[in-house]
C-alpha positions in Angstrom: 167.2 -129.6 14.8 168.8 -129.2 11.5 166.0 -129.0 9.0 162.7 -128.7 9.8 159.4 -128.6 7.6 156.4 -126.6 8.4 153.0 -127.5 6.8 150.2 -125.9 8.8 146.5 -125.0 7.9 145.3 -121.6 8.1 143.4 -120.9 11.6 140.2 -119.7 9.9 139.1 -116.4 10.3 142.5 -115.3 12.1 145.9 -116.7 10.7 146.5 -117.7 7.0 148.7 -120.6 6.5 151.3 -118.1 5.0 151.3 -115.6 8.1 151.6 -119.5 10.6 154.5 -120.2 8.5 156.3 -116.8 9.4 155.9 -116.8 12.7 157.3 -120.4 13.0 159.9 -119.8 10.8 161.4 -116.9 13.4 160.4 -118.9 16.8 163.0 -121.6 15.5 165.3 -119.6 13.8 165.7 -117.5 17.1 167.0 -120.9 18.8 168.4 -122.4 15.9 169.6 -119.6 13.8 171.6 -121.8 11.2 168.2 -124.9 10.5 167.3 -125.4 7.2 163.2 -124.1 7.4 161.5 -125.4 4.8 157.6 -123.4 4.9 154.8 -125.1 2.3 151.4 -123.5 3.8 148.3 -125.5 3.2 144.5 -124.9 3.1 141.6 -127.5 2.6 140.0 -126.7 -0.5 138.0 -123.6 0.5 139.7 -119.8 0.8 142.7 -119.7 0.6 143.7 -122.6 -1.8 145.0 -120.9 -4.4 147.6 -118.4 -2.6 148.4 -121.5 -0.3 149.6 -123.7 -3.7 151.4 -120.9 -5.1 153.3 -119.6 -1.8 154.2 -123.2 -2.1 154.9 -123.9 -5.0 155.3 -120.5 -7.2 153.1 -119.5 -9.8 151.0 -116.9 -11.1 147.7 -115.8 -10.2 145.1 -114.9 -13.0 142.0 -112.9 -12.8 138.8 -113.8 -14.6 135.6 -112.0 -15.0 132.5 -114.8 -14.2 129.6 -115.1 -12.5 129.0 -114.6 -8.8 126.8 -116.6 -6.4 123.6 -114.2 -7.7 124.7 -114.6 -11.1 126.3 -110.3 -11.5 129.3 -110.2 -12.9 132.9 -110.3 -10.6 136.0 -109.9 -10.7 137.5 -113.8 -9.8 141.0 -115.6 -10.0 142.4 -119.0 -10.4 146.4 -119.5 -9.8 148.8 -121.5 -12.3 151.6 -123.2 -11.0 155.0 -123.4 -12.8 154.2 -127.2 -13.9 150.9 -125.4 -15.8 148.5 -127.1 -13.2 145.4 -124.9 -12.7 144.2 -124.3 -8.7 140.7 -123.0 -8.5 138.5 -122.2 -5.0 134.8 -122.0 -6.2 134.7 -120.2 -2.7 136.3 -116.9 -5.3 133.0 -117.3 -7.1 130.4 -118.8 -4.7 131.8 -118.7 -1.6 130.0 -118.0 1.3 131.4 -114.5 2.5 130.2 -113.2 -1.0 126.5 -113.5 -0.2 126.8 -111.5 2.7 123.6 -110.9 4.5 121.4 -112.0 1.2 122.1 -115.7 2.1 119.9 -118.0 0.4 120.9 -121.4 -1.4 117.7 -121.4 -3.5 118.9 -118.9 -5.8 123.1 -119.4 -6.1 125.0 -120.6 -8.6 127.9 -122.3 -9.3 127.5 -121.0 -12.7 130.9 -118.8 -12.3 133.4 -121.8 -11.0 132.6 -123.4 -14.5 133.8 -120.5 -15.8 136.8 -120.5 -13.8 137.6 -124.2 -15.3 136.9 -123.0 -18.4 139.6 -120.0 -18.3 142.2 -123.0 -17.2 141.8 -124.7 -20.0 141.5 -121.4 -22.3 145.2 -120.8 -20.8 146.3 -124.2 -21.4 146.0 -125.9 -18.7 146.8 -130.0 -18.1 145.7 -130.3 -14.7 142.8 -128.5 -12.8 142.7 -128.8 -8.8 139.4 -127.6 -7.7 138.4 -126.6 -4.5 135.3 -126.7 -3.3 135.5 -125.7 0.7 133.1 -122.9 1.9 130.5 -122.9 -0.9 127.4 -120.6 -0.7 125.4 -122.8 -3.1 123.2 -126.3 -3.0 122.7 -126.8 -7.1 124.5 -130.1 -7.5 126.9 -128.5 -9.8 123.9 -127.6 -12.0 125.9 -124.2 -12.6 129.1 -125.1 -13.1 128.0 -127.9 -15.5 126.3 -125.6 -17.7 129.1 -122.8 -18.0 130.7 -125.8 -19.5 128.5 -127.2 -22.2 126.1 -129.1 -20.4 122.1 -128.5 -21.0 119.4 -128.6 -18.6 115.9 -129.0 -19.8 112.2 -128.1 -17.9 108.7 -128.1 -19.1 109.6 -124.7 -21.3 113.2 -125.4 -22.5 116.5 -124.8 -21.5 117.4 -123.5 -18.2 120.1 -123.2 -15.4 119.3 -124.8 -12.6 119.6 -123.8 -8.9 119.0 -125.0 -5.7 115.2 -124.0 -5.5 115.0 -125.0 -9.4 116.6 -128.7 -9.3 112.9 -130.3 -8.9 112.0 -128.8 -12.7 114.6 -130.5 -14.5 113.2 -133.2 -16.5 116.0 -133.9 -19.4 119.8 -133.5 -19.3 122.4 -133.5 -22.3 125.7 -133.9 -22.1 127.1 -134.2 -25.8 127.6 -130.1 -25.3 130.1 -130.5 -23.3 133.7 -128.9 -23.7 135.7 -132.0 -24.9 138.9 -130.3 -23.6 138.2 -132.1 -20.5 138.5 -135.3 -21.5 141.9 -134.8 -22.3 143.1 -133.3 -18.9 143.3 -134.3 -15.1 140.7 -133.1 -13.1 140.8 -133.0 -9.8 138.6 -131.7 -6.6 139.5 -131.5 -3.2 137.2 -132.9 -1.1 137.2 -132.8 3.0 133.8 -134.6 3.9 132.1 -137.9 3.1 128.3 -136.5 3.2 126.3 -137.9 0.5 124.3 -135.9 -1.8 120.8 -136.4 -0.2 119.2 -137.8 3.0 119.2 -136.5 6.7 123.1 -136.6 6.6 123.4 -135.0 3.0 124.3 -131.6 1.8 121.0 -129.8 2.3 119.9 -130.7 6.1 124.1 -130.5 7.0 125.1 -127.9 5.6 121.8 -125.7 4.2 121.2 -123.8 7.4 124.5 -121.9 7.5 124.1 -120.7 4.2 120.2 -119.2 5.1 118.0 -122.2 4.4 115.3 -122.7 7.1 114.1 -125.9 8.2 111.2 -125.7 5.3 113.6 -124.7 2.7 116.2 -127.3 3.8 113.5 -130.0 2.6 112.5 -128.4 -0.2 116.3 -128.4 -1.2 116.7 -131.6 -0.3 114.2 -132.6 -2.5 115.4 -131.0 -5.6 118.9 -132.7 -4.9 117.5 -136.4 -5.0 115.4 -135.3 -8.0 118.6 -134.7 -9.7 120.2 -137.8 -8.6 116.8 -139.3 -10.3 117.6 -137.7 -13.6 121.0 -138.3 -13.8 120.2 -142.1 -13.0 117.3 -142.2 -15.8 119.7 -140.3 -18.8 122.8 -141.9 -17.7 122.7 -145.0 -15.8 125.0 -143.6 -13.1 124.4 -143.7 -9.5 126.9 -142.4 -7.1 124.8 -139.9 -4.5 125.9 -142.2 -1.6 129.6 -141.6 -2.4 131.5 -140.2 -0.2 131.6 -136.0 -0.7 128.7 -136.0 -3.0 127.1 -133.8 -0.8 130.2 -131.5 0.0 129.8 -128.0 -1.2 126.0 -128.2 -1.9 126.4 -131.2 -3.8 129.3 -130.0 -6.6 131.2 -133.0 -5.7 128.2 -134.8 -7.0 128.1 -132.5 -10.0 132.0 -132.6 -10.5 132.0 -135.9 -10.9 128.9 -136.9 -12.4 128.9 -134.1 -15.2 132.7 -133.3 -15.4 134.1 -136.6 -15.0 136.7 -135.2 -12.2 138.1 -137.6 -9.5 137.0 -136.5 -5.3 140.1 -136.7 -3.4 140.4 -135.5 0.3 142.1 -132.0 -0.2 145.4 -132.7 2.1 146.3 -135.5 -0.1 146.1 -133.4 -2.7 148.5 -130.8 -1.3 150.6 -133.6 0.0 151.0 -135.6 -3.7 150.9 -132.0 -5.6 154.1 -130.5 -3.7 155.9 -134.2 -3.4 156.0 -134.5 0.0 157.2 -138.1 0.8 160.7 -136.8 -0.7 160.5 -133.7 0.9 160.6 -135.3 4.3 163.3 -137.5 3.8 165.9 -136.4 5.7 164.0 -133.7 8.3 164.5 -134.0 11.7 161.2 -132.7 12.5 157.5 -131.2 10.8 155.0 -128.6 12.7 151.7 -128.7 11.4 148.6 -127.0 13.2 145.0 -126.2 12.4 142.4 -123.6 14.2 140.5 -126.1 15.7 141.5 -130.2 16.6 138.6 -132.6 17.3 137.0 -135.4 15.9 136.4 -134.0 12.8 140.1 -133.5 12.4 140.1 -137.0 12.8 138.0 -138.3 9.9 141.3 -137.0 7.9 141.5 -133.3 7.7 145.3 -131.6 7.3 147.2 -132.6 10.7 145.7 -136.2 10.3 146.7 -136.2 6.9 150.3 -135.3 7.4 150.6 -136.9 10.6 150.2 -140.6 8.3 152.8 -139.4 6.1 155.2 -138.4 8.6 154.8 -142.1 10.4 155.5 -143.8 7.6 158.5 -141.8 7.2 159.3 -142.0 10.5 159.7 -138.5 11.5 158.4 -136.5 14.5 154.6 -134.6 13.7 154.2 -131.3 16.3 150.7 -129.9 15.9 150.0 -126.2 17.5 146.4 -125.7 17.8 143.8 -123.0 18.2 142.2 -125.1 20.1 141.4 -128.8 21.2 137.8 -130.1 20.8 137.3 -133.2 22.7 138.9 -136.3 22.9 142.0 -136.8 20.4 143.6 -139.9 21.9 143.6 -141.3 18.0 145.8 -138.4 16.6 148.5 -140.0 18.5 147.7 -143.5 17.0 147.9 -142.0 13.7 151.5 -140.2 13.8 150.9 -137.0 15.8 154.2 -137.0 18.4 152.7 -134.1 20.4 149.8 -131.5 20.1 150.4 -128.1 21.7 147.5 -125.5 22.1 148.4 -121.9 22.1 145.4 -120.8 24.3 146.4 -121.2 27.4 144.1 -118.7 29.2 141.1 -116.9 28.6 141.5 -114.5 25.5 139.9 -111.0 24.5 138.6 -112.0 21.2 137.8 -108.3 20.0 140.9 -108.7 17.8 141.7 -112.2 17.6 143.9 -111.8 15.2 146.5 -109.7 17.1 145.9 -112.3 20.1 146.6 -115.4 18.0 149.5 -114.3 16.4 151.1 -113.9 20.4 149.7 -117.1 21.5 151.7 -118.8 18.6 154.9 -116.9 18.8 154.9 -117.2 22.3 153.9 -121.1 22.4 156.6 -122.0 19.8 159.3 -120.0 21.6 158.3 -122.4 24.8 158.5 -125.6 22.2 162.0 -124.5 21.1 163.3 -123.3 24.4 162.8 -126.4 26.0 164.2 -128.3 23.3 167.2 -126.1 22.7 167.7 -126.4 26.8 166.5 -130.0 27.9 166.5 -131.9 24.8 169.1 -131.0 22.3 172.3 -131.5 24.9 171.5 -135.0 25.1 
């Protein structure tokens, strides 16, 4: 192995993709001391974007003062890469972690990730990736529409919606809104193909981890096809059956709907931001990995993603795992050479942190060893 590209996802809630990347990056380079290791850590969309683009890609990092999931003031951030492209998380602003035990998608906002775009394009930005993993919120972009220029009217004037508000709106203007836009890309990463409303939409999927009962899931899901309702009576557009409208409480809906921004599935956003079909010309192998494989993984999440680049280039795809999920016969249809799974045994999970970062030293060593020792000589 000469040169050797590593492109993992974070394993959530234990590794970031930039720690994965270290401990690779010294597993190989204690068998192969002289192989070019090239690291470009990854995340979806959700936390973690923006330190995941610029480890990749270099940048700076800004910090903004907007509007949390309650609407208080925060301290946020938004990274810009060297090319001037903007990389926002709403999850800085309206994630999930943020509403800690007050959980409740009734009152949050996306009012604050509006504000985020808005700073991009106050610092000059030409390009805005959003990412909208791990939201805390179910108001249809309402928020982040409105920290933009866009105008919501009820029965008694002007208002910003929310989740438990979306039913009042009756009128919706748009001729507000900040024209910079139309003059720059807009992008947001998008991992799921829910639709806005419906059994399989944002509300009933994805309202009960963020604190919605079963009565409040309804009454959510309710307000979300109202808005759909509106949009469709002020603006002849209908698009809550496209794919990721319902994704982050429905902001892919609003994203595109009020902002004009294209949904793409987050990986091939990485993938096309840091040029990777030229950056794997050449490499004799990449390692990939993700917390969790399964099904889910399969509907085109980052080792997927990469794994149909790296066929087409004709280049080996290693995925180390957290853990496997299932059956995953179709990962190996779609590129992956091998998948390797660093819990072997049953774990102490008090710290499973400490216990991951072992299983994946320890797990690569094995994958180099025996390729160092059995395949190499050949």
């Amino acid at each position: 192995m000469k040169k050797i590209l590593l492109v993992p996802d974070s394993f959530k809630g234990t590794m970031s993709s930039s720690a994965i990347c270290a401990i690779m990056q010294k597993s190989i380079k204690e068998f192969y001391p002289d192989a070019q290791v090239l690291s470009l850590p990854v995340a979806d969309g959700g936390e973690g974007s923006v330190d995941a683009f610029l480890a990749a890609l270099g940048g700076e990092k800004k910090a903004a003062l907007v509007q949390g999931p309650f609407g208080r003031k925060m301290e946020s951030f938004f990274g810009i890469l060297k090319d001037t492209t903007a990389v926002i998380e709403m999850a800085a602003c309206a994630g999930l972690p943020l509403a800690g035990a007050d959980k409740n998608p009734a009152v949050t906002t996306t009012y604050g990730a509006g504000e985020l775009i808005k700073a991009a394009l106050d610092a000059g930005c030409k390009k805005i990736i959003m990412g909208i993993g791990g939201s805390a919120t179910n108001d249809g972009g309402c928020g982040a529409a409105a920290a933009l220029g866009v105008k919501f009217y009820g029965r008694d004037g002007e208002f910003i919606p929310a989740g438990g508000t979306l039913h009042q709106i009756e009128k919706i203007d748009k001729t507000g809104l900040d024209d910079r836009l139309q003059k720059i890309e807009l992008i947001t990463m998008c991992d799921i193909d829910n639709p806005l409303y419906g059994e399989n939409g944002a509300a009933y999927i994805f309202g009960p981890q963020k604190g919605a009962d079963a009565e409040m899931v309804k009454f959510l899901d309710a307000g979300l096809k109202h808005l759909a309702d509106t949009v469709k009576k002020d603006f002849s557009v209908d698009i809550a059956d496209t794919a990721g409208a319902g994704a982050a409480g429905g902001m892919g809906y609003g994203m595109r709907v009020f902002l004009g921004s294209t949904l793409q599935m987050g990986i091939e956003t990485v993938l096309d931001t840091v040029n990777f079909d030229e950056l794997v010309k050449g490499v004799d192998c990449v390692f990939t990995g993700e917390g969790k494989i399964d099904s889910q993984s399969l509907r085109g999440k980052v080792v997927i993603g990469i794994a149909q680049r790296t066929k087409k280039a004709n280049v080996p795809l290693i995925a180390v795992v957290g853990s496997v999920g299932g059956s995953i016969d179709e990962a190996y249809e779609k590129g992956v050479s091998a998948v390797f799974c660093i819990n072997s045994s049953a774990q102490d999970f008090s710290n499973p942190g400490i216990c991951a970062e072992k299983n994946l030293a320890f797990t690569m060593k094995n994958i180099m060893r025996y390729h160092s020792k059995v395949l190499a000589p050949r």
